[in-house]
mmCIF file of the N, C-alpha and C atoms, coordinates in Angstrom:
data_MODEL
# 
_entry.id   MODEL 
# 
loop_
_atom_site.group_PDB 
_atom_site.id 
_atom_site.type_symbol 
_atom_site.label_atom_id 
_atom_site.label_alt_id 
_atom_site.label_comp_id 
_atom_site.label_asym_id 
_atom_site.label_entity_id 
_atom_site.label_seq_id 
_atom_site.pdbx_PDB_ins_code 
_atom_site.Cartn_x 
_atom_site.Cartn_y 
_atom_site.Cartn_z 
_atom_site.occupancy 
_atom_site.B_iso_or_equiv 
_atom_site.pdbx_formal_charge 
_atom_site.auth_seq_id 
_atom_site.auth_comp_id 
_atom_site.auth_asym_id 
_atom_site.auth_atom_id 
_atom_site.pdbx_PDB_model_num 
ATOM 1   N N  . UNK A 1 1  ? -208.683 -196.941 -113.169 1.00 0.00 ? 1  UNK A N  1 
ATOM 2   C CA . UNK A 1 1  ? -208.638 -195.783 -112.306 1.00 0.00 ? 1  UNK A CA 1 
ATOM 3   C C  . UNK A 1 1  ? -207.454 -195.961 -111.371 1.00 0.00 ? 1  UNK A C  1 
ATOM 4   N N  . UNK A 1 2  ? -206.712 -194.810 -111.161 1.00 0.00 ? 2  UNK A N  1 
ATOM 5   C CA . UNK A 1 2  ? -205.633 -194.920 -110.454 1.00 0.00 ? 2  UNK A CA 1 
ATOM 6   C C  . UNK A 1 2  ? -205.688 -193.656 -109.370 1.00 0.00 ? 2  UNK A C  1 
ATOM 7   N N  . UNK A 1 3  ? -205.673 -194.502 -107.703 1.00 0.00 ? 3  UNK A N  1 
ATOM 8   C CA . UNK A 1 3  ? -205.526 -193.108 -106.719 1.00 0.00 ? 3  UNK A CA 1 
ATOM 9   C C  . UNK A 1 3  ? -204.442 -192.126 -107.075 1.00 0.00 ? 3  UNK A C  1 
ATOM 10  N N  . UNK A 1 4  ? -204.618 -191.226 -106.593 1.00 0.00 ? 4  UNK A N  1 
ATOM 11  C CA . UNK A 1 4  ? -203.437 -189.754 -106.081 1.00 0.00 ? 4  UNK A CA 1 
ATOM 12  C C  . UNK A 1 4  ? -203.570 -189.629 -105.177 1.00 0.00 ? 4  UNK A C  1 
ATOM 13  N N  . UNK A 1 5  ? -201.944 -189.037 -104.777 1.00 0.00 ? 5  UNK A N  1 
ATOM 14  C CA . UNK A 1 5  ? -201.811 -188.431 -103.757 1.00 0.00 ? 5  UNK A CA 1 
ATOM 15  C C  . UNK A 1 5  ? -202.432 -187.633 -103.067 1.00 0.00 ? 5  UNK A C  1 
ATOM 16  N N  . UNK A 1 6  ? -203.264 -186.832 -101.866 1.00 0.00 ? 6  UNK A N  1 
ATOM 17  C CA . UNK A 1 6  ? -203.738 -186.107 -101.483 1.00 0.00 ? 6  UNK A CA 1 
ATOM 18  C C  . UNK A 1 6  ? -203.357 -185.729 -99.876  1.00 0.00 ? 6  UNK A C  1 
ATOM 19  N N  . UNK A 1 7  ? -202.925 -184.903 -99.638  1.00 0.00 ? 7  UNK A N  1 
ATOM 20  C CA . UNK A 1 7  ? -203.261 -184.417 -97.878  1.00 0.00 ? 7  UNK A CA 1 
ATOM 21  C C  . UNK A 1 7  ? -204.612 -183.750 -97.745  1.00 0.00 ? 7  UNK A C  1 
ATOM 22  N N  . UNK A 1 8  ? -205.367 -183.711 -98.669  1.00 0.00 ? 8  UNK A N  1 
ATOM 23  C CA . UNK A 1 8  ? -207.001 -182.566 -98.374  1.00 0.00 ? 8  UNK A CA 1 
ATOM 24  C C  . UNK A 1 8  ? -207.777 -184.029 -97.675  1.00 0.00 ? 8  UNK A C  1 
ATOM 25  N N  . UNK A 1 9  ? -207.988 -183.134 -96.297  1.00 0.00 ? 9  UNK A N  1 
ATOM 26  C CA . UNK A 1 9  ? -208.995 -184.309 -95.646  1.00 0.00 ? 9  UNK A CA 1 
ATOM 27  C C  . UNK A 1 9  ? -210.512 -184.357 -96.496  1.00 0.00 ? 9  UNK A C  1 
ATOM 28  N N  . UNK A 1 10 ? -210.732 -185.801 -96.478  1.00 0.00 ? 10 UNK A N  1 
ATOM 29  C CA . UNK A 1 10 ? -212.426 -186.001 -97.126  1.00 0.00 ? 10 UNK A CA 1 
ATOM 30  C C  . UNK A 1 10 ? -211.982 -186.197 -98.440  1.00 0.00 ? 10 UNK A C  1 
ATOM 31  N N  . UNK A 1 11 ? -211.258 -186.132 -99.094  1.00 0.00 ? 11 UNK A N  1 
ATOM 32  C CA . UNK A 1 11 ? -210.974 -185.844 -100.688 1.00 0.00 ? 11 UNK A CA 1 
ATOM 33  C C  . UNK A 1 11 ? -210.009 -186.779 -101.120 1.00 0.00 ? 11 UNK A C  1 
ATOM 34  N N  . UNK A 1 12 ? -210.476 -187.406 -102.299 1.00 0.00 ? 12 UNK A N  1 
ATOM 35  C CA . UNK A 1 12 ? -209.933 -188.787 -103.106 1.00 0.00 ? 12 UNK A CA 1 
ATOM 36  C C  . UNK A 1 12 ? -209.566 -187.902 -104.262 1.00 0.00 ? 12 UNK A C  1 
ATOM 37  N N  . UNK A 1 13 ? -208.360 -188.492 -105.126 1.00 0.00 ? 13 UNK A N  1 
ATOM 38  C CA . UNK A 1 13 ? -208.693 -187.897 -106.343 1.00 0.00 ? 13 UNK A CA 1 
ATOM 39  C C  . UNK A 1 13 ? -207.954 -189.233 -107.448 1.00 0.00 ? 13 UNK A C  1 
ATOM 40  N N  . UNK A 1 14 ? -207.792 -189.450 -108.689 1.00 0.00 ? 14 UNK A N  1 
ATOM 41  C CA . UNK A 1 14 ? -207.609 -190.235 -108.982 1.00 0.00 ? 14 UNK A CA 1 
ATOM 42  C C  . UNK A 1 14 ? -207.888 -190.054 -110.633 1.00 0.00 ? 14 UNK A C  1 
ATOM 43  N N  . UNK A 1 15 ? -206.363 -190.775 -111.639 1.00 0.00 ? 15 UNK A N  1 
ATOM 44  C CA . UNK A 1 15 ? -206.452 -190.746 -112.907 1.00 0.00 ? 15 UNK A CA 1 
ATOM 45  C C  . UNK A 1 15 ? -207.612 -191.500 -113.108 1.00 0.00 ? 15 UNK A C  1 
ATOM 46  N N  . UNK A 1 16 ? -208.019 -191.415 -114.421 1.00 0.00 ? 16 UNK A N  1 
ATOM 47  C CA . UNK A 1 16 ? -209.723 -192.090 -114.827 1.00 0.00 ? 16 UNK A CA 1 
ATOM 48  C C  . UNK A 1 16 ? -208.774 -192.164 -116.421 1.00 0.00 ? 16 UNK A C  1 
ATOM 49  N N  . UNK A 1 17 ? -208.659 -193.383 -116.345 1.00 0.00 ? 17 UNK A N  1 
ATOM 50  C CA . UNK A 1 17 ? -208.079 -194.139 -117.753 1.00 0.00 ? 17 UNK A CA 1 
ATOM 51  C C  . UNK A 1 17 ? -208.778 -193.568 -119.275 1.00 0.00 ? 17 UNK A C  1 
ATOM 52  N N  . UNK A 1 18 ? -210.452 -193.780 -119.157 1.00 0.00 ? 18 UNK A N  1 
ATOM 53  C CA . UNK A 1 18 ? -211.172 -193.826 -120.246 1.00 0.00 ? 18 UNK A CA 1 
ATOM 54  C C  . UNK A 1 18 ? -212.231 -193.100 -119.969 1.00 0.00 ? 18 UNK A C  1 
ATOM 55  N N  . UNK A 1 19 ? -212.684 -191.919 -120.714 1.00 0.00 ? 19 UNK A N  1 
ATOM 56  C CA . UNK A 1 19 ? -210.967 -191.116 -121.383 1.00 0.00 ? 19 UNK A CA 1 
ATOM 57  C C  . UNK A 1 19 ? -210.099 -190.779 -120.511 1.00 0.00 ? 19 UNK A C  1 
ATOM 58  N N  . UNK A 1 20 ? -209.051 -190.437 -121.223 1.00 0.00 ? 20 UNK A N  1 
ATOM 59  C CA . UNK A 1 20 ? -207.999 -190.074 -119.561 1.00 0.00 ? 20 UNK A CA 1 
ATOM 60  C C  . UNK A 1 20 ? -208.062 -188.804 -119.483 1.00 0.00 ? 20 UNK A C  1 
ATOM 61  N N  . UNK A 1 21 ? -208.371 -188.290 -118.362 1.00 0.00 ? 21 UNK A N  1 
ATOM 62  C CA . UNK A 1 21 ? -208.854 -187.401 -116.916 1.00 0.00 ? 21 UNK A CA 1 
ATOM 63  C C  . UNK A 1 21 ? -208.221 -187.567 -116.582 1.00 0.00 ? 21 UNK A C  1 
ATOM 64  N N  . UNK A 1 22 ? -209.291 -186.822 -115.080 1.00 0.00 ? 22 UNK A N  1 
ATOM 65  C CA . UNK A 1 22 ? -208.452 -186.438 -113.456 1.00 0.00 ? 22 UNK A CA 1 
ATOM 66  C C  . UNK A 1 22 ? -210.242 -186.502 -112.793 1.00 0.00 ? 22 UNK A C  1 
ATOM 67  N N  . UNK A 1 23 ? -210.126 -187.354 -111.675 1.00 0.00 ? 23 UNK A N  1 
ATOM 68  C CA . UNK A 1 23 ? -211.707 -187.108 -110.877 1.00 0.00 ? 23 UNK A CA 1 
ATOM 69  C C  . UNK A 1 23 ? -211.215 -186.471 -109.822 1.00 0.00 ? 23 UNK A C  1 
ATOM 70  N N  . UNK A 1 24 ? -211.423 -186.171 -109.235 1.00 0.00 ? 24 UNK A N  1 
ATOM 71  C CA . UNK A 1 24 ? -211.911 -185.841 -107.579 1.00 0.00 ? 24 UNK A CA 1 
ATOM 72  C C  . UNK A 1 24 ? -212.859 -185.161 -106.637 1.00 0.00 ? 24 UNK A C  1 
ATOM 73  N N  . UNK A 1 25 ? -213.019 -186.284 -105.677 1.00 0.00 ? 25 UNK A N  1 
ATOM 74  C CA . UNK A 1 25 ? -214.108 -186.654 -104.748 1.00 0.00 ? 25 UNK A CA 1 
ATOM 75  C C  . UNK A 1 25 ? -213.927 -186.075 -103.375 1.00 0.00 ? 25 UNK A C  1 
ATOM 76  N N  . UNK A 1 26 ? -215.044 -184.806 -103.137 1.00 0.00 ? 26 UNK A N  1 
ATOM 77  C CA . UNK A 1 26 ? -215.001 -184.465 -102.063 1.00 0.00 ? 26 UNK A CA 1 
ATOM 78  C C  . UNK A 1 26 ? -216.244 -184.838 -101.408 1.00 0.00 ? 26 UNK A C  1 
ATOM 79  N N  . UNK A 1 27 ? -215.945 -184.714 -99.840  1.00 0.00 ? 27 UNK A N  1 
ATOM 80  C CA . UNK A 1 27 ? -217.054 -185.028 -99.143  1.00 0.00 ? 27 UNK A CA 1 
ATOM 81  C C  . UNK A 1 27 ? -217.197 -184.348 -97.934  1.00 0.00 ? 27 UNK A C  1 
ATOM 82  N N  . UNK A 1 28 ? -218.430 -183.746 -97.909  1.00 0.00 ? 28 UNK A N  1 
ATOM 83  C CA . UNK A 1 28 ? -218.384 -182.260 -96.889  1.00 0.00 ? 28 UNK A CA 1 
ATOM 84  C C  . UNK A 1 28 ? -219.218 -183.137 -96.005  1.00 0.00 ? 28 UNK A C  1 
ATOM 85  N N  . UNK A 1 29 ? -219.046 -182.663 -94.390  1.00 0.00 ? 29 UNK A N  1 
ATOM 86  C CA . UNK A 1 29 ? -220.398 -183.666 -93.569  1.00 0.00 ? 29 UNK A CA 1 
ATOM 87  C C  . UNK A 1 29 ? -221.295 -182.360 -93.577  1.00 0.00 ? 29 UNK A C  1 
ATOM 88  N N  . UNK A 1 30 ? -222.103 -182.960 -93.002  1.00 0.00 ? 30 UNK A N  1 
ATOM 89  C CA . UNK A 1 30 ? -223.410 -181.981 -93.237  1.00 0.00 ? 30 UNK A CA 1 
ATOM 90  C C  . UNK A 1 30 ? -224.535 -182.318 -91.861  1.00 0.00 ? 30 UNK A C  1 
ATOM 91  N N  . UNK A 1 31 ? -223.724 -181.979 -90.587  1.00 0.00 ? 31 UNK A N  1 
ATOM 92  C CA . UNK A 1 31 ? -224.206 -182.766 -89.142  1.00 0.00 ? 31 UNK A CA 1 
ATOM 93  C C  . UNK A 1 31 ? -223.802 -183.831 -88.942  1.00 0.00 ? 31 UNK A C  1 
ATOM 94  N N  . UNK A 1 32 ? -224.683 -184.791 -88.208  1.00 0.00 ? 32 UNK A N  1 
ATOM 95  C CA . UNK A 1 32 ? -224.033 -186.133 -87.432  1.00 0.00 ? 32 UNK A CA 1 
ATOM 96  C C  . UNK A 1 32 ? -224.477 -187.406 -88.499  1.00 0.00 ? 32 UNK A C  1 
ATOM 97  N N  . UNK A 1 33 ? -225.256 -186.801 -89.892  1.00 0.00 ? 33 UNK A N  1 
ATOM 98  C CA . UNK A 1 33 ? -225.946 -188.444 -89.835  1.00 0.00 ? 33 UNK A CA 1 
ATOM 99  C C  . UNK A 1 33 ? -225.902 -187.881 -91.763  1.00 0.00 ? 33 UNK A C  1 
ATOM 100 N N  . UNK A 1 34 ? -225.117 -186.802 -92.210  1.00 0.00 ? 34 UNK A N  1 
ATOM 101 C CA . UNK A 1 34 ? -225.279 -186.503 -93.467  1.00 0.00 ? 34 UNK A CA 1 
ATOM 102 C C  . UNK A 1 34 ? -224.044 -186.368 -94.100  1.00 0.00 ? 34 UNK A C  1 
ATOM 103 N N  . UNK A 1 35 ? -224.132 -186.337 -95.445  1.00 0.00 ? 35 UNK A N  1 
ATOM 104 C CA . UNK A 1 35 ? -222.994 -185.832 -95.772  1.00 0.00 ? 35 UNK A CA 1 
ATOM 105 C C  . UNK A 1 35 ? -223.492 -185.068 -97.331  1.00 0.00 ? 35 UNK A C  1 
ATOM 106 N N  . UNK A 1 36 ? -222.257 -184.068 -97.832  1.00 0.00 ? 36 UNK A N  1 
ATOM 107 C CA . UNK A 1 36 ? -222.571 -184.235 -99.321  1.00 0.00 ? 36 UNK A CA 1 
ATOM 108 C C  . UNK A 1 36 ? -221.187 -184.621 -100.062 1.00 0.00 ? 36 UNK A C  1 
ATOM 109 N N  . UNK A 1 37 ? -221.766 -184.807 -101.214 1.00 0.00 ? 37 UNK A N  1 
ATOM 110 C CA . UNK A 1 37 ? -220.679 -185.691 -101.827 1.00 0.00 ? 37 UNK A CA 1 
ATOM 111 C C  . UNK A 1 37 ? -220.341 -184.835 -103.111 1.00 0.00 ? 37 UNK A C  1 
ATOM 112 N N  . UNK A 1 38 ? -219.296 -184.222 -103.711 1.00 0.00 ? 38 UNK A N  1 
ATOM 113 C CA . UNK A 1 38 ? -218.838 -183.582 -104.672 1.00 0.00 ? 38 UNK A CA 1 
ATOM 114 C C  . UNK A 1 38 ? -218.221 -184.204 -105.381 1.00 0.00 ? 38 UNK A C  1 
ATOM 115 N N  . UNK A 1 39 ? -218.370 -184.741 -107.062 1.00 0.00 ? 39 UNK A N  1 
ATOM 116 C CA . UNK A 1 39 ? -217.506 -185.133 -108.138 1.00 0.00 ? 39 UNK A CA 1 
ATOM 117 C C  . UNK A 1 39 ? -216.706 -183.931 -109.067 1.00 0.00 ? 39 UNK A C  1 
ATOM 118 N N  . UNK A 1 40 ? -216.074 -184.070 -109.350 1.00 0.00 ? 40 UNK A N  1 
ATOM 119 C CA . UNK A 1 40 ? -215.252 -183.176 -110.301 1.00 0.00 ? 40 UNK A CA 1 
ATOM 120 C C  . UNK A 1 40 ? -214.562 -184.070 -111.221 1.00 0.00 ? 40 UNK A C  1 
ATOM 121 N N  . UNK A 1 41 ? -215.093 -183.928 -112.511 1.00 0.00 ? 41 UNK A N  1 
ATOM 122 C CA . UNK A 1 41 ? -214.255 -184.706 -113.231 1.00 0.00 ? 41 UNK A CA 1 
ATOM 123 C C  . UNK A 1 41 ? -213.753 -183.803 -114.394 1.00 0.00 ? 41 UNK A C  1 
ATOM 124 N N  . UNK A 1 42 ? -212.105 -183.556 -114.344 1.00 0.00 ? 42 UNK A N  1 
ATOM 125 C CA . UNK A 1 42 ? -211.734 -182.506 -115.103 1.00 0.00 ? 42 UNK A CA 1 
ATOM 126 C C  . UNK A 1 42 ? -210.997 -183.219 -116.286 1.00 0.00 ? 42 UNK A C  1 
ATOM 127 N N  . UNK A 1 43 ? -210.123 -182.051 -116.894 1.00 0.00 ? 43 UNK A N  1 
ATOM 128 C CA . UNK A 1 43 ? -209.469 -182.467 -117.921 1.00 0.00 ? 43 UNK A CA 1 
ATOM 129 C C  . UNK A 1 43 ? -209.780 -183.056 -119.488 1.00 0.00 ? 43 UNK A C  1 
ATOM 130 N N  . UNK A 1 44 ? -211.363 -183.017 -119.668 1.00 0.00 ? 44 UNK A N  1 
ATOM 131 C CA . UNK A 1 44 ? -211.732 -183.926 -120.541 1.00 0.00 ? 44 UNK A CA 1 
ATOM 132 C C  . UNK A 1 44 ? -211.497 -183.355 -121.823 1.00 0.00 ? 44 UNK A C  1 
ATOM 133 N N  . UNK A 1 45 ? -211.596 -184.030 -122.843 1.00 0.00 ? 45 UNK A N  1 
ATOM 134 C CA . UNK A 1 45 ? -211.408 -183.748 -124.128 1.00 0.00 ? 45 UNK A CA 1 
ATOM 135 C C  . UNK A 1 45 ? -212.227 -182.688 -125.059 1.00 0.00 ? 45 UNK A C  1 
ATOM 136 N N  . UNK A 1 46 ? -214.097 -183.313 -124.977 1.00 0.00 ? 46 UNK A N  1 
ATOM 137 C CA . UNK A 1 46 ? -214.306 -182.025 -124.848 1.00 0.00 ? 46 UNK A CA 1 
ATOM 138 C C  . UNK A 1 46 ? -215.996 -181.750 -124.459 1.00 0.00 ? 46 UNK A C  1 
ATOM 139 N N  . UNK A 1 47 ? -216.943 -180.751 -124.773 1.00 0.00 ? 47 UNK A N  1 
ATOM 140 C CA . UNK A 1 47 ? -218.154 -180.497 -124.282 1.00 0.00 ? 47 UNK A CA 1 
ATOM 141 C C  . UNK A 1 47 ? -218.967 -181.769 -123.897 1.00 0.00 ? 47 UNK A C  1 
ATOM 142 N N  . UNK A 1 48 ? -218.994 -182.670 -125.440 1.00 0.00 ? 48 UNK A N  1 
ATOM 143 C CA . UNK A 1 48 ? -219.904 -183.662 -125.717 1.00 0.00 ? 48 UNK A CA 1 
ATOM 144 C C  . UNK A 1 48 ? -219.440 -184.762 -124.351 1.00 0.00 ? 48 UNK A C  1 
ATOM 145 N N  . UNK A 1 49 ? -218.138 -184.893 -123.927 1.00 0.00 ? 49 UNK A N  1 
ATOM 146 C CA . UNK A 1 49 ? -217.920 -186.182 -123.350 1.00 0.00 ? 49 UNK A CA 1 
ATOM 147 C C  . UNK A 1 49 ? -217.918 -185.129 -122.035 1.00 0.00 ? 49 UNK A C  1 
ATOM 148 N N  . UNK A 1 50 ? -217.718 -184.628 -121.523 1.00 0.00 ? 50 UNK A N  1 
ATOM 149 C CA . UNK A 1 50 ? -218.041 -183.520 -120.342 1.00 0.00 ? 50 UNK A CA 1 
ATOM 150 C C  . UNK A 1 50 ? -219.692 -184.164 -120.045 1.00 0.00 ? 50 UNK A C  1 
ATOM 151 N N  . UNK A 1 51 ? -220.464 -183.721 -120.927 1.00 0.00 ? 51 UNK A N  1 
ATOM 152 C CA . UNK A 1 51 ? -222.210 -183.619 -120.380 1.00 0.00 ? 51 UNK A CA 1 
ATOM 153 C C  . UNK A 1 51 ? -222.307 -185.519 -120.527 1.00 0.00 ? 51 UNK A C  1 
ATOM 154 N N  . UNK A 1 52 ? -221.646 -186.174 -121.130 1.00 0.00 ? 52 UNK A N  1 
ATOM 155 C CA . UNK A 1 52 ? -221.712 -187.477 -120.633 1.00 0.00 ? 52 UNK A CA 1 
ATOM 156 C C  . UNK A 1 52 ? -221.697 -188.384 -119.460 1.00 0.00 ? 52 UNK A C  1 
ATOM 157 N N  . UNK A 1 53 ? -220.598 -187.895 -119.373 1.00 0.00 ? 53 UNK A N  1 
ATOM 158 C CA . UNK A 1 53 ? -220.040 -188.468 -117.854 1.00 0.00 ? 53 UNK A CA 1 
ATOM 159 C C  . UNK A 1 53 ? -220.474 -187.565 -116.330 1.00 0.00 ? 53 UNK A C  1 
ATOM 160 N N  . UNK A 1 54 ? -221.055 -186.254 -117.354 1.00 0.00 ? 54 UNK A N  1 
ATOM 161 C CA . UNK A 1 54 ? -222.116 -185.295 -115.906 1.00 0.00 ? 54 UNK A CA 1 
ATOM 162 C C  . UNK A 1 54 ? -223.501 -186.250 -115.687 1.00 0.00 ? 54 UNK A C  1 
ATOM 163 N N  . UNK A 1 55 ? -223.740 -186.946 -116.801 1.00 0.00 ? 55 UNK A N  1 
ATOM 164 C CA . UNK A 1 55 ? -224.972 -187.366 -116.339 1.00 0.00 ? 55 UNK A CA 1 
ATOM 165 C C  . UNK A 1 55 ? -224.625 -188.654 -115.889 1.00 0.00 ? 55 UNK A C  1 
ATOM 166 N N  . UNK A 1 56 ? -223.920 -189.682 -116.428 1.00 0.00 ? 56 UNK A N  1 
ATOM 167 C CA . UNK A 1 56 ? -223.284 -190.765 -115.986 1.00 0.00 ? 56 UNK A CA 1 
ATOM 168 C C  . UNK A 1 56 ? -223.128 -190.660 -114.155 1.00 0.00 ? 56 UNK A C  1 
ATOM 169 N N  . UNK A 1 57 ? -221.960 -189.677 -113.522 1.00 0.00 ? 57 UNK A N  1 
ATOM 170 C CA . UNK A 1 57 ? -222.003 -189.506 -112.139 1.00 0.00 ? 57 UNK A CA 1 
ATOM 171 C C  . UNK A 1 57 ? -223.184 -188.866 -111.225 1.00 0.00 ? 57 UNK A C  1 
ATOM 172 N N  . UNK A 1 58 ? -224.372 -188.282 -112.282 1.00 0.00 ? 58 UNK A N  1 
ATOM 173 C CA . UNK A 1 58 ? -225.249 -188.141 -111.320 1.00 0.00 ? 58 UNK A CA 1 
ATOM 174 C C  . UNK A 1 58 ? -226.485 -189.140 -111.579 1.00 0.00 ? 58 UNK A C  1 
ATOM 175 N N  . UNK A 1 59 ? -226.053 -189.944 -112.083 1.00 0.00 ? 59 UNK A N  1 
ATOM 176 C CA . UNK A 1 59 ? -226.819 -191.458 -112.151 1.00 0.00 ? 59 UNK A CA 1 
ATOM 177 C C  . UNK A 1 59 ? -225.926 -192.365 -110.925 1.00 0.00 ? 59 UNK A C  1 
ATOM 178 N N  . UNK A 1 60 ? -224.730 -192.479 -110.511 1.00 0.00 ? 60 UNK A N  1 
ATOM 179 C CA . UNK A 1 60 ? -223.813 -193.244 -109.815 1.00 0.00 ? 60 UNK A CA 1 
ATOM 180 C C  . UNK A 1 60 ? -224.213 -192.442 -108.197 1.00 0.00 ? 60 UNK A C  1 
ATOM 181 N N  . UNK A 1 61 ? -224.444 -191.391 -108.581 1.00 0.00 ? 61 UNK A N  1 
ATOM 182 C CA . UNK A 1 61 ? -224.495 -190.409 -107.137 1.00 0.00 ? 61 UNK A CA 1 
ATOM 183 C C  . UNK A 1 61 ? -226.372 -190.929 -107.065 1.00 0.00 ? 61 UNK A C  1 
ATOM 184 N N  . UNK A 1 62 ? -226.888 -190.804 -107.590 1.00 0.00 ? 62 UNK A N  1 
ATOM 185 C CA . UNK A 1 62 ? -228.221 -190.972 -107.314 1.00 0.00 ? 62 UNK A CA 1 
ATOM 186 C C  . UNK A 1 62 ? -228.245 -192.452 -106.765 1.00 0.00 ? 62 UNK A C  1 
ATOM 187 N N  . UNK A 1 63 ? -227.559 -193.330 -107.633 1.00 0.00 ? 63 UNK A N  1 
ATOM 188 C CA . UNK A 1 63 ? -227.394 -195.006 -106.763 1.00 0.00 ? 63 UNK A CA 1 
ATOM 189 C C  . UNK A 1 63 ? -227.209 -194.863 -105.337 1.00 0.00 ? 63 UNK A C  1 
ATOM 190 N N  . UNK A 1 64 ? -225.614 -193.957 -104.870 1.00 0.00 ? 64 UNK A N  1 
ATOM 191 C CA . UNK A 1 64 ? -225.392 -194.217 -103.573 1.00 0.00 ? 64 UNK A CA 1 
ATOM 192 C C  . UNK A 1 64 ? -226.320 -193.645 -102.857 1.00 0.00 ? 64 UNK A C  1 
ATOM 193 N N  . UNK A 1 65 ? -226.801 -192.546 -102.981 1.00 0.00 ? 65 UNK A N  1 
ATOM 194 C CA . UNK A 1 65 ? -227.719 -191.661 -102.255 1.00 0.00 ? 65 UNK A CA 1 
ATOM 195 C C  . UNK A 1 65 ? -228.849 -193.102 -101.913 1.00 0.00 ? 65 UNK A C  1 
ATOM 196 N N  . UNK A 1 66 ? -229.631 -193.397 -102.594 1.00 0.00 ? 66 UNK A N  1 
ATOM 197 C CA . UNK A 1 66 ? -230.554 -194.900 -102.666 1.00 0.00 ? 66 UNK A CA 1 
ATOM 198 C C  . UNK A 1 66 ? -230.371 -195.572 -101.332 1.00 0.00 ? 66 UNK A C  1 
ATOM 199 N N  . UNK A 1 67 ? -228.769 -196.504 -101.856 1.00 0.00 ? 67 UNK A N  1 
ATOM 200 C CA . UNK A 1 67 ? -228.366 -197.517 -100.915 1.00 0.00 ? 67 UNK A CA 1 
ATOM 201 C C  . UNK A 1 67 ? -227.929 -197.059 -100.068 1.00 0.00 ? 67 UNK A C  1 
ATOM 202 N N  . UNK A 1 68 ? -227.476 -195.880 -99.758  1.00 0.00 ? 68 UNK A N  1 
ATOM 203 C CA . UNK A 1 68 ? -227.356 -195.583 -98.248  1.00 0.00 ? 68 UNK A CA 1 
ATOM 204 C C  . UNK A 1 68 ? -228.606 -194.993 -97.356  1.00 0.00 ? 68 UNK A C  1 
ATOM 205 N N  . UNK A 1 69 ? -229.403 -194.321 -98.084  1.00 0.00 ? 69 UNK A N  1 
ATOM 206 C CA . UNK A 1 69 ? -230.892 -194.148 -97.284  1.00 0.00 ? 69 UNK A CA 1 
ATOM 207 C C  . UNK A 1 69 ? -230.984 -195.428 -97.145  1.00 0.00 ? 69 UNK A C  1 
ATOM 208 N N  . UNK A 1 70 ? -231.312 -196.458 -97.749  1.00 0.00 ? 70 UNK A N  1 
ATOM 209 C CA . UNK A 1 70 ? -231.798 -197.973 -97.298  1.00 0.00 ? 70 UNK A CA 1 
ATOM 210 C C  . UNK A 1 70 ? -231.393 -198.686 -96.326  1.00 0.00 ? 70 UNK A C  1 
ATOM 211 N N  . UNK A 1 71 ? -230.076 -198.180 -95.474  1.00 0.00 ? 71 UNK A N  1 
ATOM 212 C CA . UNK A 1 71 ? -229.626 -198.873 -94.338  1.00 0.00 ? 71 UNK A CA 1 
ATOM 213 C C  . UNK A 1 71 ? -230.172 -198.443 -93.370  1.00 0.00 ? 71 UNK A C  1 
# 
């Protein structure tokens, strides 16, 4: 994975090698003690690897959600 450039505050974006993509990560606050977190992972090859990696990041998003309630 390789960063990009960005001036959008809150927002990462970054080549994704395998397959090669484009992600980017936004993050809206949501009050003093929340946030939400947006993936976008574009560019892909095609449907089948799309609904892969949709469920893949909302398995990775369900982790952080976890370990950060736990603090």
């Amino acid at each position: 994975m390789q960063p990009r450039p960005t001036r959008a505050k809150l927002t990462a974006r970054f080549d994704w090698s395998e397959p090669p993509s484009r992600v980017i990560v936004n993050v809206a606050p949501k009050g003093t003690d929340r946030a939400v977190v947006a993936v976008t992972h574009e560019r892909l090859s095609d449907g089948a690897v799309a609904e892969r990696l949709k469920a893949t990041w909302r398995d990775r998003l369900g982790d952080l959600k976890a370990f950060l309630e736990s603090e």
